[in-house]
N, CA, C and O atoms as a Tinker XYZ file with bonds, in Angstrom:
   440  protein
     1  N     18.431000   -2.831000    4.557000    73     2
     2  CA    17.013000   -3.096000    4.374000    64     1     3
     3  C     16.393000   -1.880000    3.694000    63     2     4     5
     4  O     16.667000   -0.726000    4.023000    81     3
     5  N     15.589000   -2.192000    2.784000    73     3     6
     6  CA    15.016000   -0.649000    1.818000    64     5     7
     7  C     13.182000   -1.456000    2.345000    63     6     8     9
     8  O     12.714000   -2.581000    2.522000    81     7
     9  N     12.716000   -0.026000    2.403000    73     7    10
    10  CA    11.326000    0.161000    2.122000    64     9    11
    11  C     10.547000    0.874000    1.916000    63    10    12    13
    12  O     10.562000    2.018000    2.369000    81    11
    13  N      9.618000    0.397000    1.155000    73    11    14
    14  CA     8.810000    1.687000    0.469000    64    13    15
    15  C      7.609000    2.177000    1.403000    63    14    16    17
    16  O      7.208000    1.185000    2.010000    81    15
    17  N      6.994000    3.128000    1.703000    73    15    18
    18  CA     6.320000    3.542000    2.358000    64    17    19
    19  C      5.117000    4.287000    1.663000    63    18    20    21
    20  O      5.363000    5.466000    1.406000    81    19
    21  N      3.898000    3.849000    1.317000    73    19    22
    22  CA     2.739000    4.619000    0.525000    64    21    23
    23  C      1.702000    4.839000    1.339000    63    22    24    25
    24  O      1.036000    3.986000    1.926000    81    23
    25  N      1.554000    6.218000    1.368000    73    23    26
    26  CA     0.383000    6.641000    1.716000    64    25    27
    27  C     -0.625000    6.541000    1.039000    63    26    28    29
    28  O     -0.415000    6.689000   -0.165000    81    27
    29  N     -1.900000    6.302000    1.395000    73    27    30
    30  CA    -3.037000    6.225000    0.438000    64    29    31
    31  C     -4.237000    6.578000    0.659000    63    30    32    33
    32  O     -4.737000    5.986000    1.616000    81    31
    33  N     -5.085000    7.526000    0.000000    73    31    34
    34  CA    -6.513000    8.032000    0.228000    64    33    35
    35  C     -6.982000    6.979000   -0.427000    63    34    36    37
    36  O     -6.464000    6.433000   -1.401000    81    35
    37  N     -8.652000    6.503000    0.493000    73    35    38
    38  CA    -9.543000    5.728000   -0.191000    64    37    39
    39  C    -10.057000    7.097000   -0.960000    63    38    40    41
    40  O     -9.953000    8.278000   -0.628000    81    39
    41  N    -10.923000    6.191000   -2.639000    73    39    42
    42  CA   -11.342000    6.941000   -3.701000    64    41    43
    43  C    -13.149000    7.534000   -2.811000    63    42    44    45
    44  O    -13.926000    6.902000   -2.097000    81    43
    45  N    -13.180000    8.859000   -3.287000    73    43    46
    46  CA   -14.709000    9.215000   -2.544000    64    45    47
    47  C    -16.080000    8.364000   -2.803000    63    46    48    49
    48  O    -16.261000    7.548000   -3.707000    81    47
    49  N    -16.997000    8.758000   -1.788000    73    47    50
    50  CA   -17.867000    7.410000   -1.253000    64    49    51
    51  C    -17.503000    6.612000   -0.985000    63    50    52    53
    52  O    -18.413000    5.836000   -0.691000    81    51
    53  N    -16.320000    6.081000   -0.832000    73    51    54
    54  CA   -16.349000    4.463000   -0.091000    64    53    55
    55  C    -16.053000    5.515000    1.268000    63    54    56    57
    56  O    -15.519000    6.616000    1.406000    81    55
    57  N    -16.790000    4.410000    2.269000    73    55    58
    58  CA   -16.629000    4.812000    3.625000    64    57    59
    59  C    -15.091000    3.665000    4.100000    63    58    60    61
    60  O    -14.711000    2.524000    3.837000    81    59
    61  N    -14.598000    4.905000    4.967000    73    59    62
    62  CA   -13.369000    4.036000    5.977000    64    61    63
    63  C    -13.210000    2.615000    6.086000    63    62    64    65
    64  O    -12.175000    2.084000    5.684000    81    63
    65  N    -14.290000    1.850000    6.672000    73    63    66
    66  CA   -14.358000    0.437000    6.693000    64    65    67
    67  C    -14.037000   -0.416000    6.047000    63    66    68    69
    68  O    -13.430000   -1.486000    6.092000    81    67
    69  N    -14.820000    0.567000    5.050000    73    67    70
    70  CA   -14.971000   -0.568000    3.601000    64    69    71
    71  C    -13.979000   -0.484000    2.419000    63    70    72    73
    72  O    -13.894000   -1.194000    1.417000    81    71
    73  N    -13.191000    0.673000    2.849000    73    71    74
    74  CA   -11.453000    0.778000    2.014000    64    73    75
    75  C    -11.020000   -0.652000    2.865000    63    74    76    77
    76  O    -10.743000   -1.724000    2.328000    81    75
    77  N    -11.039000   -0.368000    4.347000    73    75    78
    78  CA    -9.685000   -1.577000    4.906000    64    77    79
    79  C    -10.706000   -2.587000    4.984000    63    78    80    81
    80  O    -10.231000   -3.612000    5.475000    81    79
    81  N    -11.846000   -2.691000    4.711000    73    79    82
    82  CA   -12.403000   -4.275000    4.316000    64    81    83
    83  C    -11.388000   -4.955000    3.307000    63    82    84    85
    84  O    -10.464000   -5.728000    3.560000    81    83
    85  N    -11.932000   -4.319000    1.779000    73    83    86
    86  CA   -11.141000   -4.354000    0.667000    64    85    87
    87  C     -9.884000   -4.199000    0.893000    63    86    88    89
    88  O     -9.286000   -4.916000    0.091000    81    87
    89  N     -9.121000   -3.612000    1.596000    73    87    90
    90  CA    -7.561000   -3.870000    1.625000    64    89    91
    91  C     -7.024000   -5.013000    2.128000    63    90    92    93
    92  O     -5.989000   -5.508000    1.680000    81    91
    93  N     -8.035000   -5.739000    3.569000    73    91    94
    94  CA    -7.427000   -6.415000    3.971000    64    93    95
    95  C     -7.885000   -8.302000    3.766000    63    94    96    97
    96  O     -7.574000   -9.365000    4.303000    81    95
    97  N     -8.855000   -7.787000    2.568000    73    95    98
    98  CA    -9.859000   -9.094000    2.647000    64    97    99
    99  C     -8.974000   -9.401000    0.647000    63    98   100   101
   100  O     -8.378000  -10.416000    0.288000    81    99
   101  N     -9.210000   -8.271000   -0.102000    73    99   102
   102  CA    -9.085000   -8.897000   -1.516000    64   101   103
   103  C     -7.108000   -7.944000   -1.825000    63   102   104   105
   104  O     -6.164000   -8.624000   -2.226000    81   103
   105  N     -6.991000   -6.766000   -1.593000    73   103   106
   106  CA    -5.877000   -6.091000   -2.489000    64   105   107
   107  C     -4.554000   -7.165000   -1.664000    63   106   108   109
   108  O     -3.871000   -7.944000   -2.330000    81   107
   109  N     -4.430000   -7.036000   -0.474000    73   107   110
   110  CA    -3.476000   -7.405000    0.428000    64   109   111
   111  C     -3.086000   -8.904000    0.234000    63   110   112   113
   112  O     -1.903000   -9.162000    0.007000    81   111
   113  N     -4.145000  -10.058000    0.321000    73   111   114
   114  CA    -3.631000  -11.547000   -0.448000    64   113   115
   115  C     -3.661000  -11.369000   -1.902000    63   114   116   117
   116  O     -3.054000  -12.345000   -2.341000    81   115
   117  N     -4.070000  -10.597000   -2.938000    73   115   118
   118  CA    -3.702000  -10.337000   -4.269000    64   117   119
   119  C     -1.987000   -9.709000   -4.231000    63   118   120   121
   120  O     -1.313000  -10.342000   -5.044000    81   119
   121  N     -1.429000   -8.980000   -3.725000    73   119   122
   122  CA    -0.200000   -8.696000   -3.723000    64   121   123
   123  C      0.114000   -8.927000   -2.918000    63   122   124   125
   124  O      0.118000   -8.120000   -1.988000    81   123
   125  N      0.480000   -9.935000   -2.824000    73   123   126
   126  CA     1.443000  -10.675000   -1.655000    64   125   127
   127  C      1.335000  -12.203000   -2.666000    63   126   128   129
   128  O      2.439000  -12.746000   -2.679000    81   127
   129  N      0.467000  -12.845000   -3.340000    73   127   130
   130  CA     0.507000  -13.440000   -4.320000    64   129   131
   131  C      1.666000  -13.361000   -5.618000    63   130   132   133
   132  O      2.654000  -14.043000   -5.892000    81   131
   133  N      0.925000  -12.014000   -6.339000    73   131   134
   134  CA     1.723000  -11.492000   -7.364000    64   133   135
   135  C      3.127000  -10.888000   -6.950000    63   134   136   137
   136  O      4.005000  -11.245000   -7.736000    81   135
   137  N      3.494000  -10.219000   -6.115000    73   135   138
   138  CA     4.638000  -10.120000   -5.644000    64   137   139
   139  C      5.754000  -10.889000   -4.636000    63   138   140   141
   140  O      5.796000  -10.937000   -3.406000    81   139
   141  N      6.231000  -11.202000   -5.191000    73   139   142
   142  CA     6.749000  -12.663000   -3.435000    64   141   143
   143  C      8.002000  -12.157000   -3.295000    63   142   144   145
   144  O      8.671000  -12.859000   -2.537000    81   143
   145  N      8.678000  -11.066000   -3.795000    73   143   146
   146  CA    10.028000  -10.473000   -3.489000    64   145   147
   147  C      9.730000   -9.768000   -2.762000    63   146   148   149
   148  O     10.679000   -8.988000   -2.680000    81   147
   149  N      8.659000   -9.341000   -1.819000    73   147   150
   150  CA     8.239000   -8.235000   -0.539000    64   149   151
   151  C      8.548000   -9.227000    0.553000    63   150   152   153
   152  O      8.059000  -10.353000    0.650000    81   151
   153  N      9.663000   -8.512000    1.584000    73   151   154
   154  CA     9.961000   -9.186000    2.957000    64   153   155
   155  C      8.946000   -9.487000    3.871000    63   154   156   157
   156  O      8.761000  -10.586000    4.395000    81   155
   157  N      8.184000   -8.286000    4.070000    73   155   158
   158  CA     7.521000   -7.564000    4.979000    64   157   159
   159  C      6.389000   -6.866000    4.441000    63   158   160   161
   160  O      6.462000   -6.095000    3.483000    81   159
   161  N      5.205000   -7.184000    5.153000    73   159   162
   162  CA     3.914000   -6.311000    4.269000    64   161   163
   163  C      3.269000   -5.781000    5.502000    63   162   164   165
   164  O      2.848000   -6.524000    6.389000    81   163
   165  N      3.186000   -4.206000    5.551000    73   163   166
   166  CA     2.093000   -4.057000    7.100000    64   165   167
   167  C      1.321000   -3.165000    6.561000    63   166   168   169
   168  O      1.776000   -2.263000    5.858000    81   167
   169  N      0.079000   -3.302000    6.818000    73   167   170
   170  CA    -0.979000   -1.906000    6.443000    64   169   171
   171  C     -1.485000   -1.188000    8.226000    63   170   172   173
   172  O     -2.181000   -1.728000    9.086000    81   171
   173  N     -0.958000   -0.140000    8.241000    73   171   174
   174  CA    -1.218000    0.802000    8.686000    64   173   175
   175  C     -2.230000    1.507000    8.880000    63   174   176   177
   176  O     -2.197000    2.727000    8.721000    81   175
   177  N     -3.503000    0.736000    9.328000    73   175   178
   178  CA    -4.839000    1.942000    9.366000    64   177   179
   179  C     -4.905000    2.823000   10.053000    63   178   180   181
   180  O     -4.615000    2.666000   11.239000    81   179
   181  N     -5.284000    3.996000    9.597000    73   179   182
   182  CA    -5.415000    5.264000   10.347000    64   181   183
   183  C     -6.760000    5.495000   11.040000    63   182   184   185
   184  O     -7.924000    5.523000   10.642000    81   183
   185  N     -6.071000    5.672000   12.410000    73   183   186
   186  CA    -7.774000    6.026000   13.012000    64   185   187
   187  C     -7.909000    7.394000   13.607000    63   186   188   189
   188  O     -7.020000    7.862000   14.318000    81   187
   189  N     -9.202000    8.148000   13.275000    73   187   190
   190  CA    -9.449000    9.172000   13.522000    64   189   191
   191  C     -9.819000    9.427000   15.482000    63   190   192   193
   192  O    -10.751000    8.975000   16.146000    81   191
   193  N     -8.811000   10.192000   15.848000    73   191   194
   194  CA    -9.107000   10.650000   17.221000    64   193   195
   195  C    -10.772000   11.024000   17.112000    63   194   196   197
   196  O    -11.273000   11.250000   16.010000    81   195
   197  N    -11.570000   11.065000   18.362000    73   195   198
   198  CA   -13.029000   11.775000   18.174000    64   197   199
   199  C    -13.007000   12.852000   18.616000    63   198   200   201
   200  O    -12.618000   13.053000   19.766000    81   199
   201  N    -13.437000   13.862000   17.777000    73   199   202
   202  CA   -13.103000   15.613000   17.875000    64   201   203
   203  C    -12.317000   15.985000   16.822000    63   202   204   205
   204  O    -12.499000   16.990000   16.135000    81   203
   205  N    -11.225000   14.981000   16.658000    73   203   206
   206  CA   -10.622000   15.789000   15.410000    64   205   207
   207  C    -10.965000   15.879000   13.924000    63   206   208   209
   208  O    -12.085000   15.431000   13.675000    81   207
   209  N    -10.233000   16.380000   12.795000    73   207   210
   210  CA   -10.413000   16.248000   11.692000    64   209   211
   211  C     -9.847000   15.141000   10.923000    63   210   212   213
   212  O     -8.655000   14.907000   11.121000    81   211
   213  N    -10.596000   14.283000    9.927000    73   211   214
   214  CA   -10.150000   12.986000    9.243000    64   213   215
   215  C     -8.968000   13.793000    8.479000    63   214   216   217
   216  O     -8.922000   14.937000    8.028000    81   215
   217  N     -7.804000   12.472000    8.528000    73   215   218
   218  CA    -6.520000   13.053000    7.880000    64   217   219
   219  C     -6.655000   12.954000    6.398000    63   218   220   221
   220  O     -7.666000   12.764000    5.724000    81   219
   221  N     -5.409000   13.126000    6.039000    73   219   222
   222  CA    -5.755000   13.286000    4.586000    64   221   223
   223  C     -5.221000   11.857000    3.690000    63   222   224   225
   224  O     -4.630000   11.932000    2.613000    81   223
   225  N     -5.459000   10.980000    4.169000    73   223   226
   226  CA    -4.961000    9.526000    4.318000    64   225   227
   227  C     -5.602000    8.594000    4.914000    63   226   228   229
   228  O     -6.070000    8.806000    6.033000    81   227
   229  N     -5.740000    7.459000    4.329000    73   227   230
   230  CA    -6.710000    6.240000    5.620000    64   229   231
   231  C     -5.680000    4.984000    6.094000    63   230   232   233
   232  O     -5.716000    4.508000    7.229000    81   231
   233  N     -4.555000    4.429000    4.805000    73   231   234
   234  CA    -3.563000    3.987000    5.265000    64   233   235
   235  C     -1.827000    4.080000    5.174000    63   234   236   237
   236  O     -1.288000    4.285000    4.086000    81   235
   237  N     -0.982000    3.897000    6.506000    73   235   238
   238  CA     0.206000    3.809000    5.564000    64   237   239
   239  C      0.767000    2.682000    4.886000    63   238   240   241
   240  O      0.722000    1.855000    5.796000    81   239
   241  N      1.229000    2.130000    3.977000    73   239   242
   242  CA     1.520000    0.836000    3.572000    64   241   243
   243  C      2.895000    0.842000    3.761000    63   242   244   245
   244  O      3.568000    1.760000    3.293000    81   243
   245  N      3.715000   -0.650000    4.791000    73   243   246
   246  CA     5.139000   -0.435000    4.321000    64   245   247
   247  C      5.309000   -1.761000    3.775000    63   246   248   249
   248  O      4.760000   -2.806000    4.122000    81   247
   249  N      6.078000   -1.572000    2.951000    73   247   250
   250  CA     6.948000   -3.002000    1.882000    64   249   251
   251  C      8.593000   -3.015000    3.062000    63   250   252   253
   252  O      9.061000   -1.938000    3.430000    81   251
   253  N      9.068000   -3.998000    3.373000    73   251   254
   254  CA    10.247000   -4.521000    2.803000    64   253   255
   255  C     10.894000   -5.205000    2.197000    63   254   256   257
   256  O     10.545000   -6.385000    2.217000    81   255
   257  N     12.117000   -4.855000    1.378000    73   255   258
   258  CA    12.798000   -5.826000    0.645000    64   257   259
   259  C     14.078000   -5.780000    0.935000    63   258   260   261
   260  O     14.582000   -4.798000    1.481000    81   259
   261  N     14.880000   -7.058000    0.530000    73   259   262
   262  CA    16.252000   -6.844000    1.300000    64   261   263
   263  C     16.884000   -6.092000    0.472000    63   262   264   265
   264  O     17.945000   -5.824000    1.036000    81   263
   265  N     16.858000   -5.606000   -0.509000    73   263   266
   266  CA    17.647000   -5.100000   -1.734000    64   265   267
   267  C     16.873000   -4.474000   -2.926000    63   266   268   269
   268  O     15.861000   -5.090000   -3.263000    81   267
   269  N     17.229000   -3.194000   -3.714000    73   267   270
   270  CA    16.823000   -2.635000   -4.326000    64   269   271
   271  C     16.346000   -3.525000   -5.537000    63   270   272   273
   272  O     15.378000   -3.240000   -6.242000    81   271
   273  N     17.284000   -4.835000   -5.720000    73   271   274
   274  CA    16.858000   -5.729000   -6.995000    64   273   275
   275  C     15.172000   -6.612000   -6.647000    63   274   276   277
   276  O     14.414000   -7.235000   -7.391000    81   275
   277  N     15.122000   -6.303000   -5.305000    73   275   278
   278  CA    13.655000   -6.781000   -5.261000    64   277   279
   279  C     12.648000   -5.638000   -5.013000    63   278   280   281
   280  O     11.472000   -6.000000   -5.056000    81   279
   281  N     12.836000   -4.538000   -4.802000    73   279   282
   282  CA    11.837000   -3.435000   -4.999000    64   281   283
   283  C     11.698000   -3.512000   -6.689000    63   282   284   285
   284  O     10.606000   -3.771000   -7.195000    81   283
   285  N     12.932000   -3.259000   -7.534000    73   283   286
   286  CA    12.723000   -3.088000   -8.919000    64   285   287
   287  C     11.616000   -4.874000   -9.614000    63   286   288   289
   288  O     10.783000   -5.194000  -10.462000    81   287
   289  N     12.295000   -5.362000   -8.687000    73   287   290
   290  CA    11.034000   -6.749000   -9.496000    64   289   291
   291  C      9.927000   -6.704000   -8.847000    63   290   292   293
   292  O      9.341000   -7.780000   -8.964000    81   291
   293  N      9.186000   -5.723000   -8.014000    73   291   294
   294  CA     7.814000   -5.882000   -7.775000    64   293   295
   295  C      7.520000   -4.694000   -8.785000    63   294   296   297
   296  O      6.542000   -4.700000   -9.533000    81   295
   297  N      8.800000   -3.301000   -8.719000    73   295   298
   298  CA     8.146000   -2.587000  -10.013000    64   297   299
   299  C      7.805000   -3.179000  -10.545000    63   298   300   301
   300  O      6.611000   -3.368000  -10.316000    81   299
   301  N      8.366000   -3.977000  -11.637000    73   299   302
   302  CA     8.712000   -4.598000  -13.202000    64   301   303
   303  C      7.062000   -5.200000  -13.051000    63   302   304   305
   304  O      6.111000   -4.768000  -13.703000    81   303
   305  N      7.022000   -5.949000  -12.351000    73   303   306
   306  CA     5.651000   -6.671000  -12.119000    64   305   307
   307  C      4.270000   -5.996000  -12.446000    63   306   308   309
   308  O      3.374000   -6.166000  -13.273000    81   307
   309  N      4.555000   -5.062000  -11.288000    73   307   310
   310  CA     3.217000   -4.382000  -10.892000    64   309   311
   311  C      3.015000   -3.078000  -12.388000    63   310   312   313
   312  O      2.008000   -2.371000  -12.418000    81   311
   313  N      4.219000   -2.953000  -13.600000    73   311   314
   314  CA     3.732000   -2.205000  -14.682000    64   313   315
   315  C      4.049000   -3.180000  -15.759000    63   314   316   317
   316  O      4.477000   -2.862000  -16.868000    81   315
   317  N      3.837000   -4.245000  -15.403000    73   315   318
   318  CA     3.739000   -5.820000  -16.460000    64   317   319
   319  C      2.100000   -6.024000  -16.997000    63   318   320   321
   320  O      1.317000   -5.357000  -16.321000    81   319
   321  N      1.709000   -6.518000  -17.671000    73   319   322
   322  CA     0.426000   -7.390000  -17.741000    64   321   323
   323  C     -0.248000   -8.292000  -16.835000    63   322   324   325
   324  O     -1.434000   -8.527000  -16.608000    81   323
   325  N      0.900000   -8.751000  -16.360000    73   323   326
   326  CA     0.996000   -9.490000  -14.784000    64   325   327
   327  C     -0.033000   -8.723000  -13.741000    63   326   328   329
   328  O     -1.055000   -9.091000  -13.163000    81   327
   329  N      0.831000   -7.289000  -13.775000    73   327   330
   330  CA     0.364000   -6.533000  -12.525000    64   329   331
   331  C     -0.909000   -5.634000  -13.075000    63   330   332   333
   332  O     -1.159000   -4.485000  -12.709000    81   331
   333  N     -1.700000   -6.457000  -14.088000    73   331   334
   334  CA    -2.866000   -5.409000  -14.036000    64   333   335
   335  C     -4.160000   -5.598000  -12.980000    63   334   336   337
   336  O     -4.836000   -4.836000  -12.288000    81   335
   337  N     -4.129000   -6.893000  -13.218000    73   335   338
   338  CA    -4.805000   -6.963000  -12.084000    64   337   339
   339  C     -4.586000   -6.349000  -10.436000    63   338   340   341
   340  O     -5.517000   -6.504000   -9.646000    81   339
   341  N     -3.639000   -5.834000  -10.099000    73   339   342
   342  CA    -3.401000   -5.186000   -9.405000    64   341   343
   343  C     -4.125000   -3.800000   -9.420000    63   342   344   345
   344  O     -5.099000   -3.463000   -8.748000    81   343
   345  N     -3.367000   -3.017000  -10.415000    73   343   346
   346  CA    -4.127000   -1.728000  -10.764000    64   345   347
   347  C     -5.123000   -1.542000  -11.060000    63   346   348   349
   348  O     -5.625000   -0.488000  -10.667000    81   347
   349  N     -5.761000   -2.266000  -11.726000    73   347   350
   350  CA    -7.456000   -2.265000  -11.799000    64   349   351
   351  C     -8.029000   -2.798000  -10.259000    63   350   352   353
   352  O     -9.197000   -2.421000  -10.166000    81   351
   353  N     -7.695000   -3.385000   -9.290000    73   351   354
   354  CA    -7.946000   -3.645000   -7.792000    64   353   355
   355  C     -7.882000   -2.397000   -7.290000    63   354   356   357
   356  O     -8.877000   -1.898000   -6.764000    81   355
   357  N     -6.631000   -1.691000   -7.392000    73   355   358
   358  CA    -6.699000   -0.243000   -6.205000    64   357   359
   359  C     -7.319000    0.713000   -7.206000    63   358   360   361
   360  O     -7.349000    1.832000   -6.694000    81   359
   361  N     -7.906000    0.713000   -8.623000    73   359   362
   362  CA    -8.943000    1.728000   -9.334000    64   361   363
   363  C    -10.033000    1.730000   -8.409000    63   362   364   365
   364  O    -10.457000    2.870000   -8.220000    81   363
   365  N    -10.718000    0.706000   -7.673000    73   363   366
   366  CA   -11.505000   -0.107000   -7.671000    64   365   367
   367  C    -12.026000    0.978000   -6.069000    63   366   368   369
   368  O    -13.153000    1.460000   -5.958000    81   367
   369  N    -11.041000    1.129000   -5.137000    73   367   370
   370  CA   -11.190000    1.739000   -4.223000    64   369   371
   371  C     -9.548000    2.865000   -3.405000    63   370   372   373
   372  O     -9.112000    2.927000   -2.255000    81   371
   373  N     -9.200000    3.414000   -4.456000    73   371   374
   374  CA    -7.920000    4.331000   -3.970000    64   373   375
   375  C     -8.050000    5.156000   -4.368000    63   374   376   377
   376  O     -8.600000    4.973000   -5.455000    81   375
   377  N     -7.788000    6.685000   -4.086000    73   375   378
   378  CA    -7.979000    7.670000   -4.860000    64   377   379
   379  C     -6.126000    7.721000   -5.422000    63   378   380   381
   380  O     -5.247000    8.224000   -4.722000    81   379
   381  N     -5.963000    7.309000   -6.312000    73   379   382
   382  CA    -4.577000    7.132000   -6.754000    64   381   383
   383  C     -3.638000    8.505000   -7.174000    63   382   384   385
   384  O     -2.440000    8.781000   -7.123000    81   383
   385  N     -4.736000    9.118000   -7.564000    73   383   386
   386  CA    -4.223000   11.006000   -6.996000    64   385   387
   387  C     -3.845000   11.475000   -5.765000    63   386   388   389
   388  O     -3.216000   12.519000   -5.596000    81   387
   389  N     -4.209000   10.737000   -4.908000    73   387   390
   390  CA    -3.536000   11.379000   -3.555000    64   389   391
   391  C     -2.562000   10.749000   -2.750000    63   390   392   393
   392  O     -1.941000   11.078000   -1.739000    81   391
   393  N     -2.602000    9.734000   -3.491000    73   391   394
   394  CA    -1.366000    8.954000   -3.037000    64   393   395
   395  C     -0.029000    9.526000   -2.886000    63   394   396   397
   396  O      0.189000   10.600000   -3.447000    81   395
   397  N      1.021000    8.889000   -2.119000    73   395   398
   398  CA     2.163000    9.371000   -1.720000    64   397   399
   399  C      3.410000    7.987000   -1.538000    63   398   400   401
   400  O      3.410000    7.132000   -0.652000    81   399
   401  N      4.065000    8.088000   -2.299000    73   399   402
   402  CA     5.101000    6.870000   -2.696000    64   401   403
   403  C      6.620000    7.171000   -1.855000    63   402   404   405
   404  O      7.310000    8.178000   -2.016000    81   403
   405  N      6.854000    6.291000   -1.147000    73   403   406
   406  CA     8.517000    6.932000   -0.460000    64   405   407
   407  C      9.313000    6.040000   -0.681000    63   406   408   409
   408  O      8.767000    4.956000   -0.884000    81   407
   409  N     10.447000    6.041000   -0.730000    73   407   410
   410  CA    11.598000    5.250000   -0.750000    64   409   411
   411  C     12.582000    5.225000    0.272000    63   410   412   413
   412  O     13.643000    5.781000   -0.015000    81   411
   413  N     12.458000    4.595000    1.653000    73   411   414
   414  CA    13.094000    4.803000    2.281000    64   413   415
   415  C     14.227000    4.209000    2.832000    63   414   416   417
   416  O     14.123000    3.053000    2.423000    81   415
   417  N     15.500000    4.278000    3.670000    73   415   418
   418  CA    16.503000    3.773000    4.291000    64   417   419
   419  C     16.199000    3.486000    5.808000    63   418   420   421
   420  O     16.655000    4.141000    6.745000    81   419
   421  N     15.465000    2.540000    5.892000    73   419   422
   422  CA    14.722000    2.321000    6.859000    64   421   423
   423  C     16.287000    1.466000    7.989000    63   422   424   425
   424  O     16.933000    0.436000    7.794000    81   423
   425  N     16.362000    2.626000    9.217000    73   423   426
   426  CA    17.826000    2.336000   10.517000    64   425   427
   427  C     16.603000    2.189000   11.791000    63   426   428   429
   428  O     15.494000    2.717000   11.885000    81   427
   429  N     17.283000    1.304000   12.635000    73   427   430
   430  CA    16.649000    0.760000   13.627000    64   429   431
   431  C     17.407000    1.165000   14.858000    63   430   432   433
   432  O     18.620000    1.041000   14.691000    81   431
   433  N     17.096000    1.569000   15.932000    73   431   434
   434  CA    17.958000    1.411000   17.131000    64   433   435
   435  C     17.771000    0.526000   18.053000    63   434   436   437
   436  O     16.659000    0.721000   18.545000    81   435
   437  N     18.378000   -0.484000   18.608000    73   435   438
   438  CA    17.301000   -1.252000   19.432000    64   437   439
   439  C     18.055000   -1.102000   20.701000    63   438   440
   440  O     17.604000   -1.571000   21.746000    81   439
């Protein structure tokens, strides 16, 4: 099982809410649409303890796919014409500079 793991800052002025409004109301059924080779889609909101300092992140995103040939076809997609609408969606509210992209070998113990 492979999955990708992205961290993501909302872009400044949007408040907290209203990133995972927009994530979970328009970006999240937009890719899951355009991409259908993703196993598994979870967004990860981060919530701030009270007292502490806001992290440097609001969500984690994980993808799975069963196989690297379906990570490479949501690439292919998402830097297609296809997938602009995508990228113009997270312009919209991501700070795409602070983002953080992983590739992981995701082992389970149960």
């Amino acid at each position: 099982m492979i999955k990708v793991m992205v961290m993501i800052k909302r872009k400044p002025g949007i408040s907290h809410e209203e990133f995972c409004k927009h994530y979970e109301e328009v970006h999240a059924p937009l890719a899951l649409k355009l991409l259908p080779t993703i196993g598994k889609y979870v967004r990860n909101h981060v919530v701030t303890l009270p007292g502490t300092e806001e992290p440097g992140f609001d969500c984690i995103t994980e993808f799975w796919y069963d196989d690297m040939e379906g990570v490479q076809a949501s690439l292919d997609t998402l830097n297609s014409d296809a997938g602009q609408v995508i990228r113009d969606d997270e312009a919209t509210f991501m700070d795409k500079d602070k983002q953080i992209v992983l590739l992981v070998d995701e082992r389970e113990t149960k």
